[in-house]
C-alpha positions in Angstrom: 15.9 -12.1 -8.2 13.2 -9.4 -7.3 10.2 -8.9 -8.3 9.7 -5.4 -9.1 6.3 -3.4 -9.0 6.7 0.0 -10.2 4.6 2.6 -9.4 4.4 5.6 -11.8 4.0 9.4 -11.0 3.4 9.3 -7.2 3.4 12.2 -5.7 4.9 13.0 -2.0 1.7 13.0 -0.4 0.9 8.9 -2.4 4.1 7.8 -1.1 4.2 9.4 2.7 0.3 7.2 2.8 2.2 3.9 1.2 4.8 4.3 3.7 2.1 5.3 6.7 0.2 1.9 5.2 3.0 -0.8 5.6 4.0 0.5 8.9 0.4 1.2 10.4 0.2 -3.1 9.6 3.4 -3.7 10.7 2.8 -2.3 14.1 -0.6 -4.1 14.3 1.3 -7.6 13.5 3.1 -6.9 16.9 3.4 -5.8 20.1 7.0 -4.4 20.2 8.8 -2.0 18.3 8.7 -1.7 14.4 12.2 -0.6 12.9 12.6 1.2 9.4 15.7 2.2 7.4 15.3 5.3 5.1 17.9 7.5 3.0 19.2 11.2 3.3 19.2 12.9 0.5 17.2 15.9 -0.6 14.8 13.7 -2.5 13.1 12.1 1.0 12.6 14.8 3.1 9.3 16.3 2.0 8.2 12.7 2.5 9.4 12.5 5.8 7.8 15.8 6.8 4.3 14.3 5.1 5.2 10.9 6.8 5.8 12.9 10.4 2.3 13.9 10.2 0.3 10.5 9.8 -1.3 9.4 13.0 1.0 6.2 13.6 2.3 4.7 16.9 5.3 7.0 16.8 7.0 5.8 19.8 6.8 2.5 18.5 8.5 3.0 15.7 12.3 3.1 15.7 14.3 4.6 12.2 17.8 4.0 10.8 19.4 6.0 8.5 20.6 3.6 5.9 23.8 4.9 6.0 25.9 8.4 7.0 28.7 10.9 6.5 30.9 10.6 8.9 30.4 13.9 10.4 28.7 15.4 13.4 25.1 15.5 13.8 24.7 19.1 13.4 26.9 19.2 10.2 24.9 19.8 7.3 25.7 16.5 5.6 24.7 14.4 8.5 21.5 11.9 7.8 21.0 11.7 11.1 21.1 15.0 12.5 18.2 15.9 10.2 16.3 12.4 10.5 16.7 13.2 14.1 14.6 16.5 13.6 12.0 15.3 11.7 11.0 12.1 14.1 12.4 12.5 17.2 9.5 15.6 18.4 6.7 13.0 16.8 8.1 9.8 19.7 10.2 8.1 17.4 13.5 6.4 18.0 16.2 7.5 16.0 19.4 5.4 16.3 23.3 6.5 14.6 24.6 3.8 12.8 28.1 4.8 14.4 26.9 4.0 18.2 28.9 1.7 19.7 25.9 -0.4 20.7 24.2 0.1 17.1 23.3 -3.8 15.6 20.8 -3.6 13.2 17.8 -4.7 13.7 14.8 -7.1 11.5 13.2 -4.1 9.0 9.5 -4.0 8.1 10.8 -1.5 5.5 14.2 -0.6 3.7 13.7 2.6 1.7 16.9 3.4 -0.6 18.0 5.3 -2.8 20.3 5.2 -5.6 22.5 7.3 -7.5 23.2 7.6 -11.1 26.6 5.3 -10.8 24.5 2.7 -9.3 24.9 3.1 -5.2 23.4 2.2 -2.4 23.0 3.4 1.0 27.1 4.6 0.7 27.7 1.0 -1.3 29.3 2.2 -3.9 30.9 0.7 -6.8 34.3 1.0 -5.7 33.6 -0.5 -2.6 32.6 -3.9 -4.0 29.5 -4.6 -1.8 29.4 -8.7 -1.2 25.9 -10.0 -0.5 27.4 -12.3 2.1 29.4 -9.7 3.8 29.6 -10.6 7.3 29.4 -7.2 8.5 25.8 -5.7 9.1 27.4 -1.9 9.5 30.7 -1.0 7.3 32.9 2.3 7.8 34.4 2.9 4.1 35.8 5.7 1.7 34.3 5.8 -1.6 36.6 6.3 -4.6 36.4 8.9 -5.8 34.6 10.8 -3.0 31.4 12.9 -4.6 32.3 16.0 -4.8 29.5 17.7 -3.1 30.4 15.4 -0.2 33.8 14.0 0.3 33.5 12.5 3.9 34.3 9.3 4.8 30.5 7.3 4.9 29.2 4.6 7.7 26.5 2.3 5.6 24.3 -0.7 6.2 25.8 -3.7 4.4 23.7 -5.6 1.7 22.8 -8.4 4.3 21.7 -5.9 7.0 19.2 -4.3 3.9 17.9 -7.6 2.9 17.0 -8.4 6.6 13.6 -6.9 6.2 10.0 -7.7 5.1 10.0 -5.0 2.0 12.0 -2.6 0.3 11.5 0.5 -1.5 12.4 2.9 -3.6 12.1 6.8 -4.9 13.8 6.9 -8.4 13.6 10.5 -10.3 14.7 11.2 -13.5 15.4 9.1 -16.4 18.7 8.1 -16.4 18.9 6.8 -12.9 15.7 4.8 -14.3 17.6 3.2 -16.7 20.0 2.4 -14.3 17.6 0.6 -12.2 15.7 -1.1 -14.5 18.4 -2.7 -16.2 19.6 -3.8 -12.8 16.4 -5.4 -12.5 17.6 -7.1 -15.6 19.4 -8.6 -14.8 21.9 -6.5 -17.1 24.8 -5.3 -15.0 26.7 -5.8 -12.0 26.8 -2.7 -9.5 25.9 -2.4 -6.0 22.0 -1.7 -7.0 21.9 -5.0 -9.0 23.9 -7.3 -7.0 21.3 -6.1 -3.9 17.9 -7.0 -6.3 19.9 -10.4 -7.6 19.5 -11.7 -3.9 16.3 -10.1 -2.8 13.7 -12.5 -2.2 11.2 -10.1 -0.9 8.8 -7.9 -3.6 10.4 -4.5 -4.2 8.0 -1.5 -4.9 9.7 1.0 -6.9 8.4 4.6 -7.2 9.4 5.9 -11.0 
């Protein structure tokens, strides 16, 4: 089970420097590249646009989306498409989870999100999400789709989110606090819980 440090009222700016923080001492750990997943979602990207602007090793660093509409880039529910415009003019790598060579790689950081009915990445309840899922990436169909985007999602599987040295997350409101707090708990069963049931690693959750 996780250990869970919350973090109250951070703002943007606090959370872009946490993030510039773990991966400034991941890329001094090693020589190679550094690899981070992240979330769409219109919550992150006034971080990212604050992260794009910390003086890291850029072209070092190498970010997947945690998971994806399946849509074209320059759709306006793509991940990727806008990931891709944030990091891609400061050096960073940018990799699709549908490329046929995608496999993911060992994370220094997974940031997710999570909605209301206890998702992650596009793990959703209906999907039944298995911590030993043999799969690292999954192509799946929620049920029901969300209305305000009914597309067909590609998502990093439990396993591939636990292969990393930290995870992360950026919870707003109330109700979606509940949510995650209880599945810190121990208290239910959804996607969110089943992933902090079999984390070993400390999870930092901004409320």
């Amino acid at each position: 089970m996780a250990k869970v440090h919350y973090v109250e009222q951070a703002d943007d700016t606090a959370i872009a420097a946490w993030i510039a923080q773990r991966l400034s001492a991941a890329l001094a750990q090693v020589g190679g590249p550094v690899a981070i997943s992240i979330p769409g979602g219109s919550t992150p990207f006034p971080i990212y646009e604050l992260l794009a602007q910390m003086p890291l090793d850029w072209k070092r660093l190498q970010v997947w989306p945690g998971d994806d509409r399946i849509v074209d880039e320059d759709h306006p529910a793509s991940n990727t498409g806008k990931i891709r415009a944030v990091f891609e003019p400061v050096g960073a790598t940018v990799t699709a989870l549908g490329d046929s060579e995608a496999v993911p790689p060992y994370f220094a950081l997974v940031w997710l999100g999570m909605g209301a009915d206890g998702h992650i990445a596009s793990l959703f309840p209906s999907t039944d999400p298995q911590v030993n899922d043999p799969k690292m990436i999954r192509r799946l169909t929620p049920a029901p789709l969300p209305p305000e985007a009914p597309f067909d999602r590609i998502t990093l599987t439990i396993p591939a989110l636990l292969n990393s040295d930290a995870l992360m997350f950026v919870i707003r409101g109330a109700d979606k606090l509940a949510v995650f707090t209880a599945a810190a708990a121990g208290d239910h069963d959804l996607p969110i819980a089943r992933l902090l049931h079999a984390t070993p690693q400390d999870v930092t959750c901004f409320a």
